[in-house]
C-alpha positions, 0 to 999 in steps of 0.5 A: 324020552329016548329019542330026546336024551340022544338029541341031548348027548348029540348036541353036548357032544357038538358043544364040547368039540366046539369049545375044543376047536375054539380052544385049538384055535385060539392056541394057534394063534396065541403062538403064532401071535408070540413066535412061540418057543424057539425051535417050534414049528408054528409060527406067524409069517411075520416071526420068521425071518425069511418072506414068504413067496406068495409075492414077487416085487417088479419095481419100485418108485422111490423119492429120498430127502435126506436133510444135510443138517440137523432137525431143529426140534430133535437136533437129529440128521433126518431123511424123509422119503415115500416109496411106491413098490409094484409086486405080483402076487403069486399065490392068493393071499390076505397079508403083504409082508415087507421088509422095514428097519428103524422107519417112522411112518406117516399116517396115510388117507385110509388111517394106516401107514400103508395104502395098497392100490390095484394096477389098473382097474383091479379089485383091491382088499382094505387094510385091516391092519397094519403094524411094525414087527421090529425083531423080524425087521417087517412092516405087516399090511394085514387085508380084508380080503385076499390078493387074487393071483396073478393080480399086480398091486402096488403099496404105497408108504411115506416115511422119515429115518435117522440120517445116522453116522451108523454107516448102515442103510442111508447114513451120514459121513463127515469132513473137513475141507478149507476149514468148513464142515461138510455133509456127505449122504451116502448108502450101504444097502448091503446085505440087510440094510435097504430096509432101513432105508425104505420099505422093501422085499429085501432078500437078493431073488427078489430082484427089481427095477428102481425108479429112483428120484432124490431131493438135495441142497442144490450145491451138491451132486446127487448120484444113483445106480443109472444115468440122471435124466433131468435136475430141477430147482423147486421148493418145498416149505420154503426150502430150496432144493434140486429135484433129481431123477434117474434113469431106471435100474436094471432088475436087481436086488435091493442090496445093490441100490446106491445113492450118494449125495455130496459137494464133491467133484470128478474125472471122467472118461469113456469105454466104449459107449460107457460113461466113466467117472471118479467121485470125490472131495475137491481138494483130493481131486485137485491133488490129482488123486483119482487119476490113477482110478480113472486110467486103470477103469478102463482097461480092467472093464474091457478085460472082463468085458472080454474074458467073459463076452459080455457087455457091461449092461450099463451105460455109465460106472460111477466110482465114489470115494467116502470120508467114512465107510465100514467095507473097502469097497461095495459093489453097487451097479453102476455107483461103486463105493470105496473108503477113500484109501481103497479108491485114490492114490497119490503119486507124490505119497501113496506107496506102491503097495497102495498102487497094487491094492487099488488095482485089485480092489477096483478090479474085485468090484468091477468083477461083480458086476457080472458076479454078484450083480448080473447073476446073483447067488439065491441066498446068503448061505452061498456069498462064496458065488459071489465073492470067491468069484470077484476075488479070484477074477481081481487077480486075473483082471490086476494080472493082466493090466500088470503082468511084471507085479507077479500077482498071480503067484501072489494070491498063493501068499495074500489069500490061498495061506488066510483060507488055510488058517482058518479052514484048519478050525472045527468053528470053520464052515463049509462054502455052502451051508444049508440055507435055513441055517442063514437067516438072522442079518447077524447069520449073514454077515458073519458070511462075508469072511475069510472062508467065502473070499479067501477059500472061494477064490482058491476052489474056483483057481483049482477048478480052473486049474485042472479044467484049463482056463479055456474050458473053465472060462466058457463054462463061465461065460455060459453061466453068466449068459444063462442066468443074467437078470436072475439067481443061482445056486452052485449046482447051475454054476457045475451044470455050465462046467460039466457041459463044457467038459463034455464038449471038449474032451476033458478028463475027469475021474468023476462029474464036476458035481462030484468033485466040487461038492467036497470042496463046497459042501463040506468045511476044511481041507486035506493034508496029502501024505506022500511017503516016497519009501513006499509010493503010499497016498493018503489023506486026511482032515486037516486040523491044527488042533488034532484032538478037537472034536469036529461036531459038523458032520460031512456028507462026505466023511471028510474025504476029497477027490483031489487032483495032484500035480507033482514033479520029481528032481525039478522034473513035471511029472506030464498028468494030473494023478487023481487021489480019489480015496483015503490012501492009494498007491502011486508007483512012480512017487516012490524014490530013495535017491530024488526028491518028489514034489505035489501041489505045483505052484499051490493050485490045489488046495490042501498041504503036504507032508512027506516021508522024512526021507523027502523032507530031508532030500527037499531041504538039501535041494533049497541049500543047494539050489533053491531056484530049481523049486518053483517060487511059489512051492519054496514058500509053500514048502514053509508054509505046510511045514510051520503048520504040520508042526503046530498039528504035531505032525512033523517037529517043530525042528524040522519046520524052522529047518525049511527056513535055513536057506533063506540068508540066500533067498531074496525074493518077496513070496517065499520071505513074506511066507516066512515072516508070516509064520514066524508072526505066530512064533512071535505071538507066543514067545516074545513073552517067555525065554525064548524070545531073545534066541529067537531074536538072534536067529531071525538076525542070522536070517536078516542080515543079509537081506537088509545089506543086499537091499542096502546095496541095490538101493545105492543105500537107500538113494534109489528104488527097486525096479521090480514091484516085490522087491520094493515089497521085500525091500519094506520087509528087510528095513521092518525086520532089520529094526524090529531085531535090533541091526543099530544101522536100520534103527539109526536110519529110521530115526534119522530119516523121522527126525529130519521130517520133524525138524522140517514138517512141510518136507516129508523127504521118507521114500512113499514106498518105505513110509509105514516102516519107517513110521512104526520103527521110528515110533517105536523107538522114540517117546512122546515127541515122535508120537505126537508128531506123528497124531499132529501130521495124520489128523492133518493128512490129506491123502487117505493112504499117507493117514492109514500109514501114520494111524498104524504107525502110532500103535507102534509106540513103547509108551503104554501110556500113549496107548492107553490114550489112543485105545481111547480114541477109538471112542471118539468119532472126532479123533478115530472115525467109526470104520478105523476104530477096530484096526486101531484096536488090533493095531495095538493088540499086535504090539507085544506092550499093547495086547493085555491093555487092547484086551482090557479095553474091549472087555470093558467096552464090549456093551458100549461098542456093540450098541454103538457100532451096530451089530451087523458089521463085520469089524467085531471079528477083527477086533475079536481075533486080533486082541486074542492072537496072543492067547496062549495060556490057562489064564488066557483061557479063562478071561475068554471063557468068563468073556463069553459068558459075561456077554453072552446076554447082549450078543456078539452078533458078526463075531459069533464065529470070531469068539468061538474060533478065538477059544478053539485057537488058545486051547491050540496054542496052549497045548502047542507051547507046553509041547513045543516051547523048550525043542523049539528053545533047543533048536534057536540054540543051536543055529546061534552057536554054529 
């Protein structure tokens, strides 16, 4: 009996631990079924967003269809398409997991939607399963076997996808040419898109090579990343079409794959042994607007060709211009896309602002072929390798191919000031975040914002600065060398620079790894002290709002190392000083008599304060002689001023003060400066008392400038030589009208009206046109405006259309914008990738804000649905119909904003939403403080 009843516990004990395990089991799996609570760590692989790394893809062999009109059963655009990926497996493992948005797929010979094979005589498992798991985007092969390691496979699928006008993936763009509608199939793979064109590992270190063959109206061209090896006339269920095949790629991540197909036409010339050629509608090319494109290609290619000797790998670079397109430009390898006003230019009405921005987005785009496409960043919480690249080397390379247009002080004004503005935020980020931080494809494109362009471009022109440019560009061209074909994070990019450093003797106070990382790692920039009393250097956070709190916390406490080029009484101090701590003593800055000056030509990448005494010293200096300070350093100057005063570091007073000297200025850097801080004058005071002193003040200003352009125009017959003072030029005719001068009003509506009377002979200068469109719309009705809609839905130069679009938001008809917000609506009237320029366009007239802010609360769902949550537009919009926030009341229609919508999302504006509440609790508290001193001040300039 004993021994049985011990028998009987032992066998109860293994029951219980049975139905233990089994219950442990089936929780497991319950959760890992469901994705469990957010924040759980247990999660199936298909709930994660990021694929695992038991597979690497080597190729893929893809066949697209997309059919260039409607289904006749679902009155759909469609695309059909099968696609053959070959992948290795790394480590053993029984589920293949693939990346697959809004895809229908054909049920193949196994009964399932993906049939997986063996490279060569290999054993291959059976599908088990396989399904769709939409909110992770993955297709799920589960086996029944597993994948032997080392083993290479290959997954086959046959699929079909809307061919949208959603301008995401492969998507339908639309125009009209002599009358007739035509289709263009285009693609935007870029960053999480190629999944919802066909089944694919899509994260950027996964990298493949592309066998790419593409089905199409044999009346179209078809266009891939590579040359085209053959085009055959078949058939297929009666339908006759060109069967077009390409070369394969080079190994390269899946964003990169482009595809185009369109009854366009081209130019074409040659590099070297490189094929050029730019794409786009007949009647553009025959206007002859791609002329300007093809002639610069060229040289802009052997410049990066050089500057980093490496040669451009592929044997042709196709340049395409599209009807409809979210981004100005997408880098794909060797078929790079462009909204049509980025790529063409008329010499007959493009102005030369039109010139400088196609040369440098030509050249940002030609850059990425080495950044970006030959060596790619490993994930996407560091697109600054990317595009603060591309973006710096645009203005080097535009530089180079035109020296006289001053574009390198001009990156100081068109992109070093937009970093500063938005790095002044706690909702700010670091360049590089943590990469499990980045995974959600609305996480990833909030990426590709002003803090990865603007300030990417602006650590890497300090770095080179106090490197040198030699020692930086081979440190570069190492790094290029090393890595091409692959991925890298920052730290190999300050591997390649710290062993240049140390091949060429360079000083430095700390490794490269040292000094970057501060400016990478963490978010924000410092404000340099200098009180020339005592020599004292300090440094700190700067932040516009100083009582905020920063909740992202820093491995470095918030503190630089940062290097300070300074002079003394026009005099260049001889070496770099190193401010390594958050106060130290430098001697030889402390003066009582000379003014002391940091930062030349804004290479770093903070701001200044002085002492009172210097601030003093330095403004006698610009009355006296204002060229004595470097162009870039006077702009400067204003800059640190205008945004010390909104952080109540210095007053108002003083700000507006290193101003006074510009009825002598005349040149376009430091007047464009100075506008642009006054922009946010105008933005939170044109509705209060001090508007009309403001005005009056800024007349004192302008006046001379408008009378000096007046003159050296023989009035207004002639153009200015010099590429900014044709710059500045728009600037005086702006201002002169916006603060009332009665000449300028007269001449914009003189010069509207006379085009009106006569519309085939447009007799505005190309070069004054957009001023002249919004001042004359402004001051007109209902005549002017709808002249202006008829001449810009019949524009056909992309460029002159953009001028005309922003002019008509100028109007002081409410009614009038009421009606065009309305527009944006409506693909017909306001294509999809203008809706939200239109939008701010509004929202910067002062009668327009509240109506483009009422509408987007209203519209919010309806956008959001339509416009795809992925697209960067959404933080534009956000940020330009709140930039007038500036009251509790303000405050509170945002707040209840958020909280409205906080169920349907707001995607790539996340940030946009929180930086748009952290600026108007700013701006409130800067007017209540600031409005009546600054009120004060106006006062007094205008009574003198």
């Amino acid at each position: 009996m004993e021994k049985i009843r011990r028998v009987s516990k032992f066998c109860i004990l293994c029951v219980l631990l049975a139905l233990v395990s089994a219950a442990t089991i089936i929780t497991l799996w319950t959760i890992a079924l469901t994705g469990g609570d957010e924040g759980d760590d247990v999660a199936a692989p298909w709930d994660r967003y990021r694929l695992p790394t038991s597979l690497i893809p080597l190729s893929y062999n893809i066949t697209l269809w997309p059919h260039l009109s409607p289904d006749p059963n679902s009155g759909l655009y469609l695309f059909t398409g099968s696609s053959t990926v070959t992948f290795e497996c790394a480590t053993e493992t029984n589920l293949v997991l693939i990346h697959s948005n809004k895809l229908n797929y054909t049920l193949l010979e196994n009964k399932h939607i993906a049939l997986l094979l063996a490279s060569g005589d290999g054993f291959v498992p059976s599908v088990a399963s396989t399904w769709l798991q939409p909110k992770t985007q993955y297709l799920v092969v589960q086996l029944n076997g597993v994948l032997t390691q080392g083993g290479t496979y290959l997954l086959h699928t046959e699929f079909t996808g809307e061919l949208a006008d959603d301008l995401a993936g492969l998507y339908r763009s639309e125009y009209v040419e002599d009358g007739a509608r035509r289709i263009v199939a285009s693609s935007q793979m870029h960053p999480t898109h190629a999944r919802k064109t066909f089944p694919c590992f899509d994260e950027p270190a996964m990298k493949a090579v592309f066998y790419i063959t593409l089905l199409h109206p044999p009346e179209t061209v078809a266009l891939s990343n590579d040359i085209k090896t053959d085009a055959v006339n078949i058939t297929i269920d009666g339908v006759s079409v060109t069967k077009t095949t390409f070369e394969p790629t080079k190994k390269m991540s899946t964003y990169l794959l482009g595809i185009v197909i369109a009854d366009y036409t081209h130019l074409n010339a040659t590099q070297g042994n490189i094929l050029l050629r730019i794409w786009a509608r007949r009647k553009a090319m025959e206007q002859g607007q791609g002329n300007y494109a093809l002639n610069v290609t060229g040289p802009i290619l052997e410049f990066l060709q050089h500057n980093y000797n490496i040669t451009y790998p592929l044997r042709k670079l196709d340049q395409i211009a599209l009807p409809d397109f979210y981004y100005g430009a997408m880098e794909n390898w060797g078929l790079v896309t462009y909204r049509e006003t980025k790529l063409l230019y008329s010499p007959l009405t493009s102005s030369s602002q039109n010139k400088q921005s196609t040369t440098i987005i030509i050249a940002h785009e030609l850059a990425h072929m080495w950044f970006g496409n030959l060596v790619t960043l490993r994930w996407w919480n560091e697109v600054w390798l990317n595009e603060g690249f591309a973006s710096y080397v645009s203005y080097l390379a535009a530089d180079y191919l035109e020296p006289t247009w001053g574009l390198k002080e001009q990156i100081v004004v068109k992109k070093i000031h937009g970093a500063f503005a938005v790095d002044a935020l706690t909702s700010s980020h670091p360049l590089s975040s943590k990469e499990d931080s980045i995974v959600l494809p609305e996480q990833i494109s909030q990426q590709f914002d002003t803090i990865s362009y603007n300030k990417g471009a602006a650590v890497l022109r300090m770095l080179s600065g106090f490197l040198s440019e030699p020692v930086f560009l081979q440190g570069v061209n190492k790094y290029l060398s090393h890595f091409s074909y692959s991925n890298t994070i920052g730290n190999d990019l300050w591997d390649h620079l710290q062993t240049e450093v140390e091949a060429n003797n360079i000083y430095l106070p700390h490794r490269v790894h040292d000094i970057m990382n501060r400016w990478v790692l963490q978010m924000g920039f410092p404000v340099v002290t200098i009180d020339t009393a005592t020599g004292k250097v300090t440094q700190k956070h700067f932040l516009l709002d100083t009582e905020s709190s920063v909740t992202v916390e820093s491995p470095y406490n918030y503190e630089w190392i940062i290097s300070i080029e300074w002079m003394k009484s026009g005099e260049v101090q001889r070496d770099i000083w190193w401010l390594m701590k958050k106060t130290a003593m430098n001697l030889e800055m402390r003066s009582d008599s000379l003014w002391i000056l940091a930062n030349i030509n804004v290479t770093g990448y903070y701001r200044v304060n002085y002492d009172l005494g210097n601030w003093e010293r330095l403004m006698a200096q610009l009355v006296r002689d204002h060229q004595v300070i470097p162009l870039t350093n006077r702009a400067q100057l204003m800059d640190d001023a205008f945004n010390l005063a909104r952080a109540w570091l210095i007053s108002p007073s003083l700000a507006l003060r290193t101003t006074s000297y510009l009825y002598a200025e005349t040149e376009y850097i430091p007047w464009q400066t100075a506008l642009n801080n006054f922009d946010y004058y105008y933005l939170m005071l044109d509705q209060t008392e001090v508007y009309h002193s403001m005005q009056a003040y800024m007349k004192k200003l302008v006046t001379p400038l408008y009378f000096y352009f007046k003159n050296m125009t023989s009035d207004w017959t002639q153009v200015p030589q010099r590429q900014t003072d044709q710059y500045n030029q728009v600037n005086a005719i702006q201002m002169a009208c916006k603060i009332g001068i009665t000449q300028c009003q007269n001449l914009t509506s003189t010069w509207f009206k006379q085009w009106m009377d006569n519309p085939q002979q447009n007799l505005i200068h190309r070069h004054l046109r957009e001023a002249v469109y919004c001042r004359a719309i402004a001051s007109g009705d209902k005549a002017e405006w709808e002249f202006g809609w008829a001449q810009f839905k019949n524009a056909s130069v992309a460029s002159e259309a953009h001028k005309l679009m922003s002019a008509l938001a100028c109007t002081h008809n409410t009614q009038l914008l009421e009606r065009y917000l309305s527009y944006t609506l409506k693909p017909a009237m306001i294509r999809r990738q203008d809706a939200a320029t239109v939008i701010g366009a509004v929202a910067s007239n002062r009668l327009g804000q509240e109506l483009a802010w009422n509408f987007v609360r209203v519209q919010w769902e309806y956008m959001f649905t339509q416009y795809s949550a992925g697209s960067f537009h959404f933080a534009s919009i956000i940020h330009d119909v709140t930039a007038r926030f500036s009251t509790p009341a303000h405050l509170q229609q945002l707040e209840d904003f958020v909280s409205e919508h906080r169920a349907t999302g707001f995607g790539s504006a996340t940030l946009a939403v929180e930086q748009a509440v952290e600026r108007t609790r700013a701006n409130i508290k800067w007017l209540q403080q600031n409005k009546q001193e600054i009120l004060d001040w106006f006062n007094s300039q205008t009574d003198q």
